[in-house]
N, C-alpha and C positions, 0 to 999 in steps of 0.2 A: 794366328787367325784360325777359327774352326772351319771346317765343311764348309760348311752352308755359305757363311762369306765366302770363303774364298772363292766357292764358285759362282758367287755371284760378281762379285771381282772380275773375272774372267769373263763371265760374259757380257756383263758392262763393256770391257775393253773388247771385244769382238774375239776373245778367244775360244768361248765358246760361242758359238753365234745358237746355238740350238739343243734342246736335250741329247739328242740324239748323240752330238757331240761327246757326253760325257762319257768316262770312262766305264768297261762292264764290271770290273768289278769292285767297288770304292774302299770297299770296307778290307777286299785283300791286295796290300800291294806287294807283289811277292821277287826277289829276283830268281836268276836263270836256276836251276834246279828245284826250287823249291814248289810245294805244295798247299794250298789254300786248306790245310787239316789241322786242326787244332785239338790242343790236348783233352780242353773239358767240353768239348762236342759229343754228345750221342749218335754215333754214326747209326746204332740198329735203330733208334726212335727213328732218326730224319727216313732210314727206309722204309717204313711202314706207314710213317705218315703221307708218305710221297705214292705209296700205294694209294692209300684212302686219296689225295687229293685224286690220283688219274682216274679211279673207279669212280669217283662222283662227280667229276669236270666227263666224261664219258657219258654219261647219263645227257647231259644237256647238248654235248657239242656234235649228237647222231644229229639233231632234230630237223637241220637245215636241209641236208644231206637229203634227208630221207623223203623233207616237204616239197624239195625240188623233184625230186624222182616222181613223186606221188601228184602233183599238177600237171607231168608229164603226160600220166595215164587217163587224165580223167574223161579222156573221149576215147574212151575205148568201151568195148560192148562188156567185157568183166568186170571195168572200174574198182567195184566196192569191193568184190574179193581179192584182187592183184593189192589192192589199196592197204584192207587191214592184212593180209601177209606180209606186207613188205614193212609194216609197223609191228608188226610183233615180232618178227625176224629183227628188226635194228633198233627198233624203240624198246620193245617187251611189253606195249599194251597197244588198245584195239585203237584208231580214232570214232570220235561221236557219228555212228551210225548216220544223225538226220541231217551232218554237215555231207557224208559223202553221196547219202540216196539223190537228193536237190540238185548235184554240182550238173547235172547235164540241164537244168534248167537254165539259172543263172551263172553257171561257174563256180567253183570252190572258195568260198569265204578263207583265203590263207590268213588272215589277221587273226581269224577264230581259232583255227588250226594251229597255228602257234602258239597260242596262249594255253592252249585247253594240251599243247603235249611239254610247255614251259611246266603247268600245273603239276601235271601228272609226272614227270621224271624228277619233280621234288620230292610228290607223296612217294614215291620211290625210296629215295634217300631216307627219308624220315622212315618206312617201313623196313628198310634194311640199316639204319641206322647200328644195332648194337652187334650187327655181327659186322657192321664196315669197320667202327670202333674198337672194339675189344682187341685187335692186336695193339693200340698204340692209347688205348688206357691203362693197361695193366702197367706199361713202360713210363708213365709219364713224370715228370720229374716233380712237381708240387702238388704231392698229394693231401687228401684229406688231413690225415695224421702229420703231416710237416703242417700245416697252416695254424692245426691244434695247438702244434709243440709252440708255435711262435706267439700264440697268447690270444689265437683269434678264434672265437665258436662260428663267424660269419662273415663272409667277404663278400660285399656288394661292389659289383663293376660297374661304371657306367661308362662307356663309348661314346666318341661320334656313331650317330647311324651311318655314315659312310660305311659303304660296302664293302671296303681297304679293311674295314677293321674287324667283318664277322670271324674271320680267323685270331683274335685276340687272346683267347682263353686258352684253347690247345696248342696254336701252332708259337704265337708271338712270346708270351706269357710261359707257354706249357705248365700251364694249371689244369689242373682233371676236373674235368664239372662234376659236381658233385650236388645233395638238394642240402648245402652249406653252403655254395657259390650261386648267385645272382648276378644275372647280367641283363640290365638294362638301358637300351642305346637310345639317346636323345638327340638331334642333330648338333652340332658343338658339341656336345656333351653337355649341353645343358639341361640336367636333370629336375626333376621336378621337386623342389625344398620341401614342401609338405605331404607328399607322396613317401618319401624319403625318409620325414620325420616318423611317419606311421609306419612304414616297413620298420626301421628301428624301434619303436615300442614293439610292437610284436614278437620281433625277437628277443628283445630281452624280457617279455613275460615270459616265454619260451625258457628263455636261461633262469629266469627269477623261480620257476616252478621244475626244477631240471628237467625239461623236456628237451636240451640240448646237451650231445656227449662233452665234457670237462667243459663244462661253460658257466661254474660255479663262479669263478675269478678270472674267465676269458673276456677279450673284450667284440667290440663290433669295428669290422674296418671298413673302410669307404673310401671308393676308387673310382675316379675320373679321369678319361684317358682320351686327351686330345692329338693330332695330327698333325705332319708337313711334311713338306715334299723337299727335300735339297736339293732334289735336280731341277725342277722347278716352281721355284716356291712359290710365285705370282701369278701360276695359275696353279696347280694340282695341289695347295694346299684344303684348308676347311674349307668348301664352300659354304658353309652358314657363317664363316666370319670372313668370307671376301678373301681367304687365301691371306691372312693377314694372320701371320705367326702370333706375333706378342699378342696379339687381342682374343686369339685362341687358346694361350695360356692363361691369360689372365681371367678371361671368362668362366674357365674350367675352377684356377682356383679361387675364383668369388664364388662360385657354387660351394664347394667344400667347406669354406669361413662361414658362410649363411646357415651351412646346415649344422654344422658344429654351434654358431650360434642362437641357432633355434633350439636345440636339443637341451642347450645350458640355459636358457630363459624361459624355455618351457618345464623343465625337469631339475634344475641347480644345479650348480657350478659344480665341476668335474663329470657330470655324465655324459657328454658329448664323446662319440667313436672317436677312435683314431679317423684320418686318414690320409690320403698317400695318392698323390700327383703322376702320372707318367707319359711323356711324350711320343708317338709312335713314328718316325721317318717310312713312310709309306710304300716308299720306291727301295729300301733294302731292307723292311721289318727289325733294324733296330732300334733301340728305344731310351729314353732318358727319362730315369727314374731321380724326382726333386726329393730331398732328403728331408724329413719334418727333423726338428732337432727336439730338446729334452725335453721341453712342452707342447711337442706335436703340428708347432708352427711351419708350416712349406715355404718357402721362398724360391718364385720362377726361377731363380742368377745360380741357386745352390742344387747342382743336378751331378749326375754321373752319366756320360753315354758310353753305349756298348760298343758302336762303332769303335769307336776312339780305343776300348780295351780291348777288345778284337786284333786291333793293330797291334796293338802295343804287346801282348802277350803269345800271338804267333808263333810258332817255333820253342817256348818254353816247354818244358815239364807241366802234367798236371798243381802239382806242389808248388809251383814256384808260378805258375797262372793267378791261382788263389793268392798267395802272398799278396801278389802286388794287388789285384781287385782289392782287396781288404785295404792295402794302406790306400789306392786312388779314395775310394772311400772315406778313409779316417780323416785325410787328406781334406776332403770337400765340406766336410763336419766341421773342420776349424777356419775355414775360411775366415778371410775377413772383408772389410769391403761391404759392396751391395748386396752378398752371398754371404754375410754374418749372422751367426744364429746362436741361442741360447744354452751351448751346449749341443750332446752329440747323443741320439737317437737310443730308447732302452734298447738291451739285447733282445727283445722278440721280433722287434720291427728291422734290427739290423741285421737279422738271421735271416728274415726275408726277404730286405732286398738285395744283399750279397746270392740267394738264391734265383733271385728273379735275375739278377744282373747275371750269374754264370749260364741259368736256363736260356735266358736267350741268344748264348754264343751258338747254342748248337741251329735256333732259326737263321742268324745271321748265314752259317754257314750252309745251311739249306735252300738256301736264294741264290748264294754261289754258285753249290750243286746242279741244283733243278733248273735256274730259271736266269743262269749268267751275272747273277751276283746284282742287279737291278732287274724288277718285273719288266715286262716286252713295253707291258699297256702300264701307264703309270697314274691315269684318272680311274674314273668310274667303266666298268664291262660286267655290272650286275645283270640277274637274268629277269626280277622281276621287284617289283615293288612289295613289300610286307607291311600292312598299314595293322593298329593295333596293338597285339600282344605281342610280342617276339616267339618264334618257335625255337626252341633250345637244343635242336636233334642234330643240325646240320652246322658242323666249326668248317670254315673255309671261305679265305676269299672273295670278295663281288659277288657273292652268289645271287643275296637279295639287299634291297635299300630298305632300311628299317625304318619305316615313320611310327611311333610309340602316339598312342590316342586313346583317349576316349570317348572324345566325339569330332569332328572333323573342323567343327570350329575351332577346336582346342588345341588338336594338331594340326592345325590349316596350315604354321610355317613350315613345319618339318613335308606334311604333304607337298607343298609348292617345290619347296627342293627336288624331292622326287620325280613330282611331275616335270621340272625344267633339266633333270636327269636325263630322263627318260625321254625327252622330247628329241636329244640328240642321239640316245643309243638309239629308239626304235623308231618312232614318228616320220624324222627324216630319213628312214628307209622303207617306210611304207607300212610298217608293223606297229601294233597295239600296244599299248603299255598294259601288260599285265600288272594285276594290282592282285594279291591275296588279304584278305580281311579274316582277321584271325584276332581268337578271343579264347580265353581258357575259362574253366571251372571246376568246381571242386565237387564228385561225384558225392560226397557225403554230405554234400547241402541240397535238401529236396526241391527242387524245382530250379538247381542252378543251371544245368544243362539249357532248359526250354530260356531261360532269361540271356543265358551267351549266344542263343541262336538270336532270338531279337536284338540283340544291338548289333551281331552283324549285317543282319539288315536294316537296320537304323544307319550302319554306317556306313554299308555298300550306296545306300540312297543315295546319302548324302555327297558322297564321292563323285557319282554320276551326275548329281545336282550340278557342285561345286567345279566339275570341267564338263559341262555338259555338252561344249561341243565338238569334243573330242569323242565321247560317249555318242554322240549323233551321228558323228563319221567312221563308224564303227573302231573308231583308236584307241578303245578302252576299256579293257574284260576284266573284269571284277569276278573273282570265287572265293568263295563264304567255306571258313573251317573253324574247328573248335575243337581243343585239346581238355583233357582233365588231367586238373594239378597228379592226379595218383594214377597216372598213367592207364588207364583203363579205355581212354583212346586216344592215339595221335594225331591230329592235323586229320581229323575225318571233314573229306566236303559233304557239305550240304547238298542234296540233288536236287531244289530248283534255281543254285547256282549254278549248276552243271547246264542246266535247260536253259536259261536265260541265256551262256554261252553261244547256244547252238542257232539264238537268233540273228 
């Protein structure tokens, strides 16, 4: 019986009657002497990265601290100077001057307040983004050049938007973002097929014209990466599929067959990407990667988890870790049964998920480490909604809820998710749902800049439209930004989002 059953077994029978219950750390069960260290973990990566997480969970978790102190003050005859010292001292920037001149009028708008230093200790992150990074980029273990060597010019991710998963790429994965890695999160993960279809023509003009390094006979790979919770999978699983495992698998790879067969009835038979299924257990960050076999077919029943090799290889040698990953491996390739498949996977895709499979012993063991082998909070403890384009600056954790859009009717379901997020992280404590509305473009298209600032106004509107009465009780602050693909700005707000803010 795996995991997941078994403890649900258990708690059917009243063994466990509660999360809480389960044990801390699942993935290590060790006896008396021994050490939850494993041979092919990156102990320097897990420390750097564990830097980066405290330096940028720091950033957010002054802001309460500092808004309690600062309501404190506000009938006092200095207010506005004790106000912004006490914010650049603990926050490192000013609050909006016209929120604090007013507070002896009506009292201090804290919903405003919070949202506008939620904003601000992001654009933080993202402006210190490559010197947070750079200790545990250069260390990463799938890098550009391994992805080449496996036969891929391009790796498209797609995610649940669940906020469990912003950490996917660096921490779960430990993939280096690279502008050869795409990552875009749909709720489910149900990405967009003709979105999808177009990203891949592009790219392989790209490749067809060598505008892509060795991408003469590389291919395109495409990655969908759904959620669950084993501690408890009836609630903390996908909320877009009801916390219903199988239907989060399955929906994941219907997407994948649709797009693969799009690509072959729009383009002929064999130009369809690879690509490659993987399951994330949310509550230990390890993952089960589904094996496509010798024609690229996935089947949900034919997986590998890391849990499971974790246990299993504990205490061995590096050499003899690898051994066995490879045969559990070869092992699942011949399967038979409901996990029967046509053959066993070329060598470039098996190179990478034996790499993906050993990369993630070292996150596994970083949750150990850091965070008692299960996270504390095992749902959602995002800090603001991301409606839009995804910002790519910041790998970590619940930071933001990703709703992917391009206009608000289109992502109306992924918004609603967010919004019934957010209803219980901040609403029901008296706080606003921050929303950032966020759009990119590309400074070498004339006039794209001026056209990404009107649709986030198109879709801040619409947003305020669409919960309007939340927007009425002041439970909903919207700020307008806009990145260029060639980096020549990041995540810049707009200043009469800023103003609107302060009403």
């Amino acid at each position: 019986m795996n995991t997941r059953k078994r403890l649900a077994a258990m708690r059917s029978a009243g063994v466990l009657p509660t999360a809480a219950a389960v044990p801390a750390n699942p993935a290590c069960v060790i006896g008396p002497g021994q050490r939850c260290e494993h041979a092919l973990v990156d102990q320097e990566l897990n420390r750097r990265l564990y830097a980066y997480e405290q330096r940028v969970r720091g950033r957010f978790t002054a802001i309460i601290d500092t808004l309690k102190v600062v309501s404190g003050l506000q009938h006092e005859r200095d207010f506005v100077e004790r106000a912004q010292h006490l914010a650049r001292e603990c926050l490192g920037y000013e609050l909006p001057a016209a929120l604090l001149g007013d507070a002896w009028v009506n009292g201090l708008d804290m919903r405003a307040l919070h949202a506008h230093c939620v904003f601000r200790s992001f654009k933080q992150c993202v402006d210190q983004a490559d010197a947070d990074q750079s200790p545990w980029r250069e260390r990463i273990a799938l890098t550009p050049d391994f992805i080449r060597s496996c036969g891929y010019h391009t790796v498209d991710v797609s995610p649940c938007a669940d906020g469990r998963l912003q950490g996917l790429l660096s921490f779960i994965l430990r993939m280096a973002p690279s502008e050869d890695v795409f990552v875009k999160a749909y709720a489910g993960a149900m990405f967009d097929v003709e979105g999808d279809v177009a990203d891949w023509a592009r790219r392989e003009l790209d490749r067809l014209t060598g505008g892509l390094p060795g991408g003469e006979t590389a291919n395109y790979l495409k990655v969908a990466a759904y959620h669950f919770s084993t501690s408890d999978p009836g609630h903390q699983g996908c909320a877009a599929h009801g916390s219903n495992d199988d239907r989060a698998v399955e929906s994941a790879l219907g997407r994948l067959n649709e797009l693969r067969a799009a690509v072959e009835n729009t383009f002929g038979r064999g130009a369809a990407p690879e690509v490659l299924l993987i399951g994330v257990d949310t509550d230990l960050d390890a993952i089960r990667v589904h094996l496509p076999d010798a024609n690229g077919e996935v089947d949900p029943h034919r997986y590998v988890d890391t849990a499971d090799l974790y246990r299993a290889t504990l205490g061995m040698d590096a050499q003899a870790a690898r051994a066995h990953i490879a045969a559990v491996v070869a092992k699942a390739e011949r399967a038979e049964g409901p996990a029967h498949g046509e053959g066993g996977m070329h060598s470039g895709m098996r190179a990478l998920v034996l790499k993906l499979l050993e990369a993630n012993l070292s996150q596994i063991e970083y949750v150990i480490q850091h965070h008692a082998g299960r996270y504390a909070v095992l749902g959602h403890d995002e800090a603001f909604i991301c409606a839009g384009e995804a910002t790519s600056y910041v790998h970590l954790r619940n930071k933001y809820y990703y709703a992917h859009l391009d206009t608000v009717e289109e992502g109306a379901a992924d918004m609603d998710v967010g919004i019934r997020i957010f209803t219980g992280l901040n609403v029901r404590h008296g706080l606003a749902v921050p929303v950032l509305v966020h759009f990119h473009y590309s400074s070498r298209v004339p006039g794209a800049r001026e056209r990404a600032v009107q649709r986030c106004k198109r879709v801040k509107n619409a947003i305020e439209t669409r919960y309007a009465d939340l927007h009425a009780r002041g439970l909903l602050h919207c700020q307008m930004a806009v990145s260029d693909y060639h980096d020549s700005e990041r995540c810049a707000f707009l200043e009469d989002a800023v103003e609107d803010t302060a009403h």
